[in-house]
MDTraj code that builds the backbone (N, CA, C; nanometers):
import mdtraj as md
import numpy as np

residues = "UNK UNK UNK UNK UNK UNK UNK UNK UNK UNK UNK UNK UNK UNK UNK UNK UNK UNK UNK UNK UNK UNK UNK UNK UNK UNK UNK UNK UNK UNK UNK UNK UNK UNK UNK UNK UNK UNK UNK UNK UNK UNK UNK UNK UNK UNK UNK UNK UNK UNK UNK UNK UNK UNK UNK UNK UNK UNK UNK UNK UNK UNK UNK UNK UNK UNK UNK UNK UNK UNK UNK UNK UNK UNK UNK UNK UNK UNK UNK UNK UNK UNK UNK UNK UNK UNK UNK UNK UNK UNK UNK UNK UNK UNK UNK UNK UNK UNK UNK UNK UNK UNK UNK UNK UNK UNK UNK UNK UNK UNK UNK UNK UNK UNK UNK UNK UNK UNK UNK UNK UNK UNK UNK UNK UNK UNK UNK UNK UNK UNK UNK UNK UNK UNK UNK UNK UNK UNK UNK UNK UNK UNK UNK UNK UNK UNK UNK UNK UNK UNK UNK UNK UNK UNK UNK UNK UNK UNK UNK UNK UNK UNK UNK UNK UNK UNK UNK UNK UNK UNK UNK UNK UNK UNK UNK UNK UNK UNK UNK UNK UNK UNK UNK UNK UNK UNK UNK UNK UNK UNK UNK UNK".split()
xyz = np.array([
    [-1.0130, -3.3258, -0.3377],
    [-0.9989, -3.2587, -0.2102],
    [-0.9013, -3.3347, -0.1205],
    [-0.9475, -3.4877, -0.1218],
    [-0.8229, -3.5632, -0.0052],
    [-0.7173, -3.5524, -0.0875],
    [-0.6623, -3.5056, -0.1947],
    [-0.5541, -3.5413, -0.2808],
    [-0.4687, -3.3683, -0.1937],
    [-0.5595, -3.2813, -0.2103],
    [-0.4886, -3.1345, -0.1806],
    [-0.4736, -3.1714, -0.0275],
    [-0.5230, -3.2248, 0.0390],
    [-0.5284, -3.2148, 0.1765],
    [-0.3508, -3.2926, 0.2038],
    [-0.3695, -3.4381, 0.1465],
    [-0.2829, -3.5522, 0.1519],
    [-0.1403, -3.4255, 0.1445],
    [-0.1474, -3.3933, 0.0182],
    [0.0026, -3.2841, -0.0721],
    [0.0441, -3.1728, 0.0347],
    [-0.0436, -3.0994, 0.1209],
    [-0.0337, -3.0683, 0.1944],
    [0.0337, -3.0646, 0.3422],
    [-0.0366, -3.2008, 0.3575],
    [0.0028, -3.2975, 0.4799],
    [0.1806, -3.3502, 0.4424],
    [0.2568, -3.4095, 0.3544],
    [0.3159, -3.4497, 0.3162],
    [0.4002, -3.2780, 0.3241],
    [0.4267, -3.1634, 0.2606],
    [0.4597, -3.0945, 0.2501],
    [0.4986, -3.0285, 0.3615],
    [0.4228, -3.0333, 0.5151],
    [0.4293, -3.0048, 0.5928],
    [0.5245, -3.0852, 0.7140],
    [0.4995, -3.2180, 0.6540],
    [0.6037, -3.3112, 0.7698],
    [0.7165, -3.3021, 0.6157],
    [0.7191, -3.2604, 0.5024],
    [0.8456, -3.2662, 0.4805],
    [0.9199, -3.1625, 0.5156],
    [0.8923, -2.9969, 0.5524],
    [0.9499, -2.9344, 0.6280],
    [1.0025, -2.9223, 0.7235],
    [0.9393, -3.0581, 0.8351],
    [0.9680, -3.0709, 0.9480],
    [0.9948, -2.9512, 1.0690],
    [1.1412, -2.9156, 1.1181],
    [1.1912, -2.8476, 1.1901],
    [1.1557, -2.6878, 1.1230],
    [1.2043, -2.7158, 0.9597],
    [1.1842, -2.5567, 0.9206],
    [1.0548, -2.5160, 0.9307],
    [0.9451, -2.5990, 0.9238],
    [0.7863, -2.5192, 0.9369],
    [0.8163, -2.5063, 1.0627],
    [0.8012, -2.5295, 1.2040],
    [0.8477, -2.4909, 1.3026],
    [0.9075, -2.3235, 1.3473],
    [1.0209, -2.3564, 1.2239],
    [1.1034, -2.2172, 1.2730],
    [1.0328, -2.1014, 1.2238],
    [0.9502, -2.1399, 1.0983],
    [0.8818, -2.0442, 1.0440],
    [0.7665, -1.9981, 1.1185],
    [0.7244, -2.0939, 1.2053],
    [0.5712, -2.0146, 1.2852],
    [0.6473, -1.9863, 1.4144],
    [0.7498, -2.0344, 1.4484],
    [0.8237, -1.9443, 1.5474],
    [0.8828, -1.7720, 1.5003],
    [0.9340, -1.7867, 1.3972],
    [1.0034, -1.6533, 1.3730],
    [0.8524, -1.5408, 1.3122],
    [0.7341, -1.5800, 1.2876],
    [0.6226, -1.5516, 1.2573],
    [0.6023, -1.5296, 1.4028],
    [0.5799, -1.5633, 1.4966],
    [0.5478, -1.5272, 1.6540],
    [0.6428, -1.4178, 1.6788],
    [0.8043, -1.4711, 1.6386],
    [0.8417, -1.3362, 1.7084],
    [0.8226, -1.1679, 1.6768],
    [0.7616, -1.2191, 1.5472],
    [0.7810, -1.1037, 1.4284],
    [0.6105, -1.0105, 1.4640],
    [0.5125, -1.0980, 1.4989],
    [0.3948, -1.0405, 1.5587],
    [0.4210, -0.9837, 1.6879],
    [0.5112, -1.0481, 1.7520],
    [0.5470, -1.0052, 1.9059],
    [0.6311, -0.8263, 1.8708],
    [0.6954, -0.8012, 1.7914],
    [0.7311, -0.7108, 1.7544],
    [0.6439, -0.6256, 1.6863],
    [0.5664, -0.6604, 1.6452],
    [0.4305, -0.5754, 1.5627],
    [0.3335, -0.5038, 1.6926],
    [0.3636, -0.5745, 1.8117],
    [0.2772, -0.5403, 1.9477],
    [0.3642, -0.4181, 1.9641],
    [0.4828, -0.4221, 1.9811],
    [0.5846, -0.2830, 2.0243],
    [0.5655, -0.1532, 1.9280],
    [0.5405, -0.2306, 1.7769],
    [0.4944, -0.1204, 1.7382],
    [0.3731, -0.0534, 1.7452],
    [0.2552, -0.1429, 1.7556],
    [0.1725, -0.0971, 1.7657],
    [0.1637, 0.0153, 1.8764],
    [0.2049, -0.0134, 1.9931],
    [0.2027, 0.0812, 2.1195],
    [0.2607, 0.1680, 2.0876],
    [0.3546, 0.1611, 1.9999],
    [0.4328, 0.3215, 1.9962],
    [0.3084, 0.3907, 1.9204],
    [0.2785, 0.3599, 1.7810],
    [0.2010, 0.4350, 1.6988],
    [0.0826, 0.4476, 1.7468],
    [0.0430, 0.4203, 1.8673],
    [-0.0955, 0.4323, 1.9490],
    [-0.1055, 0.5224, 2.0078],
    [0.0611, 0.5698, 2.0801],
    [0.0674, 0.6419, 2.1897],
    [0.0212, 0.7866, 2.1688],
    [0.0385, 0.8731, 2.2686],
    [-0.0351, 0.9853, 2.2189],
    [0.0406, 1.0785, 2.1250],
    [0.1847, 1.0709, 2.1677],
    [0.2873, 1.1369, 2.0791],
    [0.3041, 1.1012, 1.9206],
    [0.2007, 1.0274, 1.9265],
    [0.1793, 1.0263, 1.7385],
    [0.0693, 0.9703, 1.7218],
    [-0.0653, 0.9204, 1.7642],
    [-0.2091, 0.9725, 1.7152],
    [-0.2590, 1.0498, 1.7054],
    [-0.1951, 1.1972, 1.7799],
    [-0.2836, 1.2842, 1.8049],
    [-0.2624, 1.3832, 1.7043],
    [-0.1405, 1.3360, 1.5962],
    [-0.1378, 1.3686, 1.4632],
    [-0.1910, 1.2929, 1.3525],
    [-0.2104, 1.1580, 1.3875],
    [-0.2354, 1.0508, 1.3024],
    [-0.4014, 1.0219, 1.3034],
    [-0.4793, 1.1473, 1.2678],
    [-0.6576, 1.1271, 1.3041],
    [-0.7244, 1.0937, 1.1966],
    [-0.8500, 1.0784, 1.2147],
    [-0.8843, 1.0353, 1.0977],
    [-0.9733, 1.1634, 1.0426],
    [-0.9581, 1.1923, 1.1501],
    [-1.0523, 1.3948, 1.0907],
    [-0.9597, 1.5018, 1.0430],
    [-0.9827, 1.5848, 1.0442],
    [-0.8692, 1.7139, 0.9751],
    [-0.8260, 1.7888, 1.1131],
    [-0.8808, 1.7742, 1.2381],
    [-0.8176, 1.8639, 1.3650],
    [-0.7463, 1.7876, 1.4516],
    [-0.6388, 1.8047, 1.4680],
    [-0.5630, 1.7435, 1.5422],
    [-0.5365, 1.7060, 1.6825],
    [-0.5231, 1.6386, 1.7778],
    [-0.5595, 1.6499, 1.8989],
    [-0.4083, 1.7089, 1.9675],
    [-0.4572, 1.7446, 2.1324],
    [-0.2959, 1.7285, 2.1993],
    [-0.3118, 1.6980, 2.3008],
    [-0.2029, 1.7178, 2.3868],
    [-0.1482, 1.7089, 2.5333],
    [-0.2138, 1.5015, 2.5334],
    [-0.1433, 1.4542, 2.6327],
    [-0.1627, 1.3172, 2.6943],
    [-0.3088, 1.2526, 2.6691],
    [-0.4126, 1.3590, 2.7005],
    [-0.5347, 1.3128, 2.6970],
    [-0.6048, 1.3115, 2.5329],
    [-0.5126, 1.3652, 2.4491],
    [-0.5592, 1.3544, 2.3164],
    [-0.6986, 1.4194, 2.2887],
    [-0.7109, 1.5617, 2.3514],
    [-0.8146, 1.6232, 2.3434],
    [-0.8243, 1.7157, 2.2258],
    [-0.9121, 1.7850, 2.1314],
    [-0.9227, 1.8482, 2.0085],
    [-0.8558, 1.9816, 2.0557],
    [-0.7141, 2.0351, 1.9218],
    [-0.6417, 2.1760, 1.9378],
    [-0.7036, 2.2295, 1.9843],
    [-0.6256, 2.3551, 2.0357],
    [-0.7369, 2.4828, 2.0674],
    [-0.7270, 2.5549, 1.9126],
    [-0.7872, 2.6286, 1.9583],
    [-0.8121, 2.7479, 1.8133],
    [-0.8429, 2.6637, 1.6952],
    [-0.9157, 2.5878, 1.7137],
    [-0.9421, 2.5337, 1.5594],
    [-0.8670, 2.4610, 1.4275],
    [-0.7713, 2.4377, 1.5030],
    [-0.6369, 2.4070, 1.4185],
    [-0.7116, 2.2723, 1.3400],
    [-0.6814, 2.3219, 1.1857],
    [-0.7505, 2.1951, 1.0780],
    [-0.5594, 2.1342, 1.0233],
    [-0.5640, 2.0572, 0.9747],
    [-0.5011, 1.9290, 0.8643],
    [-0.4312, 2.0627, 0.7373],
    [-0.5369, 2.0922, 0.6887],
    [-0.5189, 2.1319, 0.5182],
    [-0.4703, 2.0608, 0.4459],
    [-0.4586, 2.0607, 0.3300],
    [-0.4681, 1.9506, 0.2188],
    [-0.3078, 1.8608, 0.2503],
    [-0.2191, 1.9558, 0.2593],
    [-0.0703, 1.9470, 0.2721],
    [-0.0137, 1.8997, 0.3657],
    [-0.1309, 1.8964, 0.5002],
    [-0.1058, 1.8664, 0.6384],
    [-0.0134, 1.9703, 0.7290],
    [0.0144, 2.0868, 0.6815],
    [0.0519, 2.1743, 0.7761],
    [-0.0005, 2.3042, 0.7747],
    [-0.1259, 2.2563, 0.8008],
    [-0.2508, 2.3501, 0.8430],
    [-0.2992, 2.4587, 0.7586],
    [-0.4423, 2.5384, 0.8224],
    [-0.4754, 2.5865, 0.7194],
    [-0.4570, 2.7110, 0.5921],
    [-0.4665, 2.7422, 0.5450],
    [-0.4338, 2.8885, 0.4971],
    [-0.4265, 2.9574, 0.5827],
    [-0.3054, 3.0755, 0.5965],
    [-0.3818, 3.1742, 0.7170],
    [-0.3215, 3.1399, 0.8617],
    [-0.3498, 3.0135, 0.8899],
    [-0.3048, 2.9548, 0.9664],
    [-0.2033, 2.8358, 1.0184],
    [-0.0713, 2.8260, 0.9196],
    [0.0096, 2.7315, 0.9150],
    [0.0340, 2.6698, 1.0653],
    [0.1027, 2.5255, 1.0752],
    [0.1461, 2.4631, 1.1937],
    [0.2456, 2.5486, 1.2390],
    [0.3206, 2.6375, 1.1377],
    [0.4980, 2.7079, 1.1820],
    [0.4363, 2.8188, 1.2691],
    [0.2799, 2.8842, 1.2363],
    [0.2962, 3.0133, 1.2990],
    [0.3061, 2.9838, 1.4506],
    [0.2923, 2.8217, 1.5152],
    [0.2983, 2.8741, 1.6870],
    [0.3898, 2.7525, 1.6677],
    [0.4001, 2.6407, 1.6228],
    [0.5176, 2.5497, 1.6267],
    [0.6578, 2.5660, 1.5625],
    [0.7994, 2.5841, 1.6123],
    [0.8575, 2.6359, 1.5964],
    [0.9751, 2.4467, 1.5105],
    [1.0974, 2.5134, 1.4968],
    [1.1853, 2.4110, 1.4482],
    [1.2649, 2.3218, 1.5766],
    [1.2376, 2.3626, 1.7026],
    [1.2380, 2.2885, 1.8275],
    [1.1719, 2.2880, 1.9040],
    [1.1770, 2.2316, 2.0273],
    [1.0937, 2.2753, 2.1597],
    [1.1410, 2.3853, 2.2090],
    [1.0378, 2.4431, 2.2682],
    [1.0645, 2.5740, 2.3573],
    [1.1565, 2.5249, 2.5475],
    [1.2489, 2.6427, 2.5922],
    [1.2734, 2.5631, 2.6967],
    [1.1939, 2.5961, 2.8139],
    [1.2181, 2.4648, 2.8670],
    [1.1448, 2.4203, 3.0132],
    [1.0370, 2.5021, 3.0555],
    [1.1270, 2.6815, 3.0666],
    [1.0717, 2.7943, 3.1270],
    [0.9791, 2.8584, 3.0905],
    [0.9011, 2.7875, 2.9577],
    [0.8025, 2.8858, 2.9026],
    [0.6801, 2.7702, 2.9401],
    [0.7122, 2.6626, 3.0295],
    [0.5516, 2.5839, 3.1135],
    [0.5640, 2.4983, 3.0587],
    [0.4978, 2.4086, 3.0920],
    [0.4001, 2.2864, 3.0306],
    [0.3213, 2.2700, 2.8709],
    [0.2577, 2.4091, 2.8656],
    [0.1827, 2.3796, 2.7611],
    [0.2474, 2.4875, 2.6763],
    [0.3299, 2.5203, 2.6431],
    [0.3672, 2.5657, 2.5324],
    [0.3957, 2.5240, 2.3898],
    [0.3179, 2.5533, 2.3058],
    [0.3846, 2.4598, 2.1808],
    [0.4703, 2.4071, 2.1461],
    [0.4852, 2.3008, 2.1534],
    [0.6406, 2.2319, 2.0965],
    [0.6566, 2.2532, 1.9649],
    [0.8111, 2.2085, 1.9507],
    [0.8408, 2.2313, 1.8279],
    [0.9152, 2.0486, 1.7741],
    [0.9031, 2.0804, 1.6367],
    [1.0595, 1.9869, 1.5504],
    [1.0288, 2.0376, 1.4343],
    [1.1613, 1.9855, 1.3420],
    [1.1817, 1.9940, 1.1853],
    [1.0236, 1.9791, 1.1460],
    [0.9746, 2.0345, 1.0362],
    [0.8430, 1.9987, 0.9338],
    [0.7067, 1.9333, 1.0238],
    [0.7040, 2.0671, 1.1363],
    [0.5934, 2.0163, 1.2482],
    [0.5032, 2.0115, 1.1463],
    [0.4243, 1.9311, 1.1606],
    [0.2762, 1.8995, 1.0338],
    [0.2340, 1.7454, 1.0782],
    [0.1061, 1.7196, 1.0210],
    [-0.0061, 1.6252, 1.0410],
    [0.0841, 1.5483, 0.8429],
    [0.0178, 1.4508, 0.8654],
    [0.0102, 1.3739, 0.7310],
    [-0.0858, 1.4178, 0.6359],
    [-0.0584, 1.4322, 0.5394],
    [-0.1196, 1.5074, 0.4097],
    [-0.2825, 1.4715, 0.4264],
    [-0.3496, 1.5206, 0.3679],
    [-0.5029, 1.4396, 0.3484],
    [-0.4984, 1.3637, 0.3017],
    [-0.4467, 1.3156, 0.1935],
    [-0.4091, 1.2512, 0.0657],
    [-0.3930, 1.0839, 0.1758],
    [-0.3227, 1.1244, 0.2787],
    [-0.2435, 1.0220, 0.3455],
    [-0.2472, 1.0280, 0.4927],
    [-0.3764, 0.9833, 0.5305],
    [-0.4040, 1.0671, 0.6892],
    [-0.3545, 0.9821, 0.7585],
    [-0.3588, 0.7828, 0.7584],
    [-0.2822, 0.6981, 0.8328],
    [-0.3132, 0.7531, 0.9987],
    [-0.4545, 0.7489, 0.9960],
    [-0.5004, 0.7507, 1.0806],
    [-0.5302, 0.6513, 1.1742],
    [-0.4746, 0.5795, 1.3057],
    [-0.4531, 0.5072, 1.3855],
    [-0.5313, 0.4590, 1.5060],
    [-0.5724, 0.5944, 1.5281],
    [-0.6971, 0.6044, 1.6909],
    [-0.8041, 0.4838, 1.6751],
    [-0.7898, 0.4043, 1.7570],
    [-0.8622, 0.3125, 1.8236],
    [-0.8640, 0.2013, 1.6973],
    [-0.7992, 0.1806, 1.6035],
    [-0.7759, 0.0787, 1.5020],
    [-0.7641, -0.0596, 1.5777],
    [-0.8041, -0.1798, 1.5152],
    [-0.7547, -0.3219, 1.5740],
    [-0.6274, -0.3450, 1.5537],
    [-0.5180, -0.4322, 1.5988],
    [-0.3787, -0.4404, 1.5582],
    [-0.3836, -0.4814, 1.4409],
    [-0.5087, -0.6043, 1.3586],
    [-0.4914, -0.5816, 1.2012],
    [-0.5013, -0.5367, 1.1029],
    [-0.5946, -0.3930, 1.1333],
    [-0.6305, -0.3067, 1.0413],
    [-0.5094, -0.2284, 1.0777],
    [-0.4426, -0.1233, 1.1812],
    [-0.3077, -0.0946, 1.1779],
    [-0.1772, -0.1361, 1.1195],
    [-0.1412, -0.2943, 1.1235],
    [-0.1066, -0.3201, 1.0628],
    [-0.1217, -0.3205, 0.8979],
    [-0.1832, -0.3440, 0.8611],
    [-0.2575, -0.3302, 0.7251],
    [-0.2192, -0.2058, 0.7119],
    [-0.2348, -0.0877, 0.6866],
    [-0.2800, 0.0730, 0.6736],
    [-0.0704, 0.0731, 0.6943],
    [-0.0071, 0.0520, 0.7476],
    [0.1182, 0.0769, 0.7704],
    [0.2195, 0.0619, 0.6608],
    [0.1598, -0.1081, 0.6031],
    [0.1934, -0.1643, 0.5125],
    [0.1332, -0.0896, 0.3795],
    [0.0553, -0.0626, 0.3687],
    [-0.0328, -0.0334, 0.2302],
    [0.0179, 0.1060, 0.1615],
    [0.1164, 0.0876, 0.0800],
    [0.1871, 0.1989, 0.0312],
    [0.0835, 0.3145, -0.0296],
    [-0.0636, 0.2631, -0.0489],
    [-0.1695, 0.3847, -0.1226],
    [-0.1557, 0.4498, -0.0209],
    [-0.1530, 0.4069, 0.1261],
    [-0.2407, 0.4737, 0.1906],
    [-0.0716, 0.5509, 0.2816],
    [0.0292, 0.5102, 0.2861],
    [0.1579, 0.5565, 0.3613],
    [0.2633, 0.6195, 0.3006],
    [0.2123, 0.6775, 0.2014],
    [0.2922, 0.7760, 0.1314],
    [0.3903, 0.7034, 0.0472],
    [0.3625, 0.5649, -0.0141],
    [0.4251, 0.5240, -0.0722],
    [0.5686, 0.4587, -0.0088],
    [0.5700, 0.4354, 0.0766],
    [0.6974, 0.3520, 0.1290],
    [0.6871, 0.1978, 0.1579],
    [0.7692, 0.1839, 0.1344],
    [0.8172, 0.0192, 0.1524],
    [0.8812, -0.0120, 0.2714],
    [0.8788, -0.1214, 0.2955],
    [0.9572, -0.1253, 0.4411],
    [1.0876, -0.0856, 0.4715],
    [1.2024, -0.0367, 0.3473],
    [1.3220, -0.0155, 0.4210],
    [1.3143, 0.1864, 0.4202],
    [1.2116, 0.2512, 0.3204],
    [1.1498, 0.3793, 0.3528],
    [1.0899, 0.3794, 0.4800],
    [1.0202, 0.2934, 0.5260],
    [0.9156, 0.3245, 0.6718],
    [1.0082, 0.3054, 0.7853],
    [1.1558, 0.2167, 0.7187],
    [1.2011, 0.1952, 0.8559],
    [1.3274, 0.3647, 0.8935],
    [1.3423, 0.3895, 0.7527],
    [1.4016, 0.5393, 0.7582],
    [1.3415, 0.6483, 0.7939],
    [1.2057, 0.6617, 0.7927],
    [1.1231, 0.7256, 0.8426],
    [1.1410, 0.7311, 1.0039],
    [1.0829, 0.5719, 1.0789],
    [1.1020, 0.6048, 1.1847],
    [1.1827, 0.5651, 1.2790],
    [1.3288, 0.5691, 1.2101],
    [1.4592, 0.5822, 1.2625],
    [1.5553, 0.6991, 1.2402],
    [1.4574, 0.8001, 1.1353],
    [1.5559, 0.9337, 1.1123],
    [1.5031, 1.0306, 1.1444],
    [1.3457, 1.0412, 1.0613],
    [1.2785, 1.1881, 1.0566],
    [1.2544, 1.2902, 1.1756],
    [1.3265, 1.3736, 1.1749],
    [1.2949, 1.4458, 1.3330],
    [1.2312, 1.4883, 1.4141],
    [1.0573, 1.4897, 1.3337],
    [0.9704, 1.4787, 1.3468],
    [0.8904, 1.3285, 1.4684],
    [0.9197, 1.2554, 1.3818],
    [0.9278, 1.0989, 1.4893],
    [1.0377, 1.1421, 1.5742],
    [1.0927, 1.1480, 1.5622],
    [1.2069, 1.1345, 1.6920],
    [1.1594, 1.2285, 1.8069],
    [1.0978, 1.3371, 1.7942],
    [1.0504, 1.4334, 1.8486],
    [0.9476, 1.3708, 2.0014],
    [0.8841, 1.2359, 1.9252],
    [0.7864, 1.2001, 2.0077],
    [0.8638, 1.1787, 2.0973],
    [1.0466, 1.1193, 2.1160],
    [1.0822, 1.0293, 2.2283],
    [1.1325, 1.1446, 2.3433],
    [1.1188, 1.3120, 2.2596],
    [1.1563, 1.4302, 2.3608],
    [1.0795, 1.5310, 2.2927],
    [0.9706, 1.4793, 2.4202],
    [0.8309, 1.6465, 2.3274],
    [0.7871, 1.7182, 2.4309],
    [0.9347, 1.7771, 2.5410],
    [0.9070, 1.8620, 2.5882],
    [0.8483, 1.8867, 2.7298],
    [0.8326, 2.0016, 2.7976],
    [0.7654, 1.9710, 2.9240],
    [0.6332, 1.9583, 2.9361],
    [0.6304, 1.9078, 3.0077],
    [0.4415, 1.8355, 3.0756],
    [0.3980, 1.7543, 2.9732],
    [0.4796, 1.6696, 2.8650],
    [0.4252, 1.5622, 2.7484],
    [0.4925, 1.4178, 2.8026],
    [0.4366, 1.3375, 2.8064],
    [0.5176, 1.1948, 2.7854],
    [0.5807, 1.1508, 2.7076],
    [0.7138, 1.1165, 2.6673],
    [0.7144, 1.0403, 2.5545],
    [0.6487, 0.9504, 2.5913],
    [0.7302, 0.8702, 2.4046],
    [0.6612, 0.7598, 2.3486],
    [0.6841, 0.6573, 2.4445],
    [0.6449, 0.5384, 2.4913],
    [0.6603, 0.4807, 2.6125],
    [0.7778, 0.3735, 2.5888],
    [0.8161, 0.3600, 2.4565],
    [0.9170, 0.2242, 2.4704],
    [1.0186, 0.3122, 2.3659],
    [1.1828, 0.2680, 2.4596],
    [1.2602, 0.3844, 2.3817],
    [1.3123, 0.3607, 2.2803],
    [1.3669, 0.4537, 2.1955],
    [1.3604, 0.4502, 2.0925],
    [1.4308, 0.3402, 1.9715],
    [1.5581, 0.3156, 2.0233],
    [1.6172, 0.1873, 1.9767],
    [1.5468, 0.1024, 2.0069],
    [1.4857, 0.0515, 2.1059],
    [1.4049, -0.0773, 2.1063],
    [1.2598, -0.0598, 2.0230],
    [1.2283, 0.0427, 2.0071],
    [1.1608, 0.0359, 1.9003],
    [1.1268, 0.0117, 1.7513],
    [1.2755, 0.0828, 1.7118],
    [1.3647, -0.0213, 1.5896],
    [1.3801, -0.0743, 1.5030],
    [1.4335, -0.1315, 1.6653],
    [1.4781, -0.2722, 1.6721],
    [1.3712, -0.3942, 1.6132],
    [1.2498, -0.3426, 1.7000],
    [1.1514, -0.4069, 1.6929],
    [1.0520, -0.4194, 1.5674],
    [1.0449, -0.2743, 1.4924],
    [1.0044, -0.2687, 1.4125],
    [1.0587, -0.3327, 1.2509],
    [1.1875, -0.3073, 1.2830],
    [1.3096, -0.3858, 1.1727],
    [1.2775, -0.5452, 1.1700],
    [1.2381, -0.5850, 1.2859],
    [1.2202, -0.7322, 1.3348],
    [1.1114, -0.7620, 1.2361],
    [0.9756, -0.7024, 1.2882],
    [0.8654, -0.7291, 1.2043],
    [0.8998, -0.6876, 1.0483],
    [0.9147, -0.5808, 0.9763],
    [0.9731, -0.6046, 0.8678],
    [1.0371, -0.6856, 0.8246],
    [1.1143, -0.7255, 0.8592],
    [1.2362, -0.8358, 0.7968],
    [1.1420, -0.9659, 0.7874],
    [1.0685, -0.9752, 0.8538],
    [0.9490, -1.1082, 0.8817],
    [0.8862, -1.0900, 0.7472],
    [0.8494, -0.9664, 0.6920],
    [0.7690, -0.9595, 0.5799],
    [0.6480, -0.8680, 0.6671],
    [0.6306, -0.8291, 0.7764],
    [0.5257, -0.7633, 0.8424],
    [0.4140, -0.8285, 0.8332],
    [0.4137, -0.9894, 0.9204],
    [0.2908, -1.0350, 0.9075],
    [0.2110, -0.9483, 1.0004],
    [0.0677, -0.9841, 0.9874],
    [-0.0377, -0.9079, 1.0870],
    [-0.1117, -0.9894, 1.1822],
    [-0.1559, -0.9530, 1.2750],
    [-0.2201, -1.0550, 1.3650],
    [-0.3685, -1.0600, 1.3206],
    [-0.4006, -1.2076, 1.3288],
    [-0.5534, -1.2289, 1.2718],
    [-0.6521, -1.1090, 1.3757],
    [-0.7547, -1.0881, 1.2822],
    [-0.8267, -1.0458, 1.3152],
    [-0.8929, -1.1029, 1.4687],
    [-0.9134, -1.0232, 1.5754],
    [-1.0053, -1.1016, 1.7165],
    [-0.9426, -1.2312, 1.7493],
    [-0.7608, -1.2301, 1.6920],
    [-0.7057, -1.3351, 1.7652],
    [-0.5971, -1.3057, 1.8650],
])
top = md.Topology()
chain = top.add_chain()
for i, resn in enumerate(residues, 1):
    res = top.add_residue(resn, chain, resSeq=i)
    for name in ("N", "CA", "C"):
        top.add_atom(name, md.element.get_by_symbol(name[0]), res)
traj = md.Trajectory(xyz[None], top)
């Protein structure tokens, strides 16, 4: 045991400056995992990201009207697709507040892949982001194309009248997220 401890000890002052840079660039890279987290918290993408099959809306993240379910495919149920009231854009200004918005492939995440977010700790989020079973199979330079292209995400940063966007804009989001990737996407300890 003092032998692993000693090898250790020795290993660590032989890094010197570079262990340093490494729990520094590890700080900055969690500090960037915070930006993401807030985005994927916000309401403009939990209230697709549930862990049930009905989706929520508007700011307060309250349950659809009309019953609107998931379906297996994530764009709703038989009968009742996401396209029949969500369109391939937003509607303008003049049709109110609460009119259905639109973007490209309006839909929830498959069942298969619900990446459900609401009220998660930042290390189980993290975790679930990373975990290709559970994120449709992407890796970090897929997740970062995801949410730097799909028009769907992008949608959150202009969803229309009487919605908020996402609260931090969109390049700095990124930015930020590229940051933590490139780190390797560490996660923040649990209740630390």
């Amino acid at each position: 045991m003092k032998r692993h401890l000693l090898l250790g000890t020795v290993i660590l002052i032989g890094l010197g400056g570079y262990a340093s840079d490494l729990f520094a660039d590890d700080q900055e890279a969690l500090k960037a995992f915070g930006t993401v987290q807030k985005v994927f918290q916000s309401p403009r993408c939990q209230n697709c990201h549930i862990p049930g099959d009905s989706p929520l809306q508007f700011d307060a993240g309250i349950p659809h009207a009309m019953s609107v379910v998931r379906g297996m495919d994530g764009k709703g149920a038989a009968g009742l697709p996401c396209a029949t009231c969500h369109a391939e854009s937003n509607p303008p200004a003049s049709y109110g507040p609460h009119a259905p918005p639109g973007a490209p492939h309006w839909s929830l995440p498959p069942a298969a892949h619900k990446m459900a977010w609401i009220g998660l700790p930042p290390d189980r989020l993290c975790a679930m982001i990373k975990d290709r079973a559970s994120n449709g199979d992407r890796d970090f330079a897929a997740l970062i194309k995801h949410v730097n292209e799909d028009k769907l995400v992008l949608w959150g940063w202009n969803p229309g009248a009487g919605r908020a966007p996402v609260p931090v804009p969109h390049d700095i989001f990124v930015t930020q997220f590229k940051r933590w990737a490139d780190a390797g996407g560490p996660c923040p300890v649990a209740g630390g």
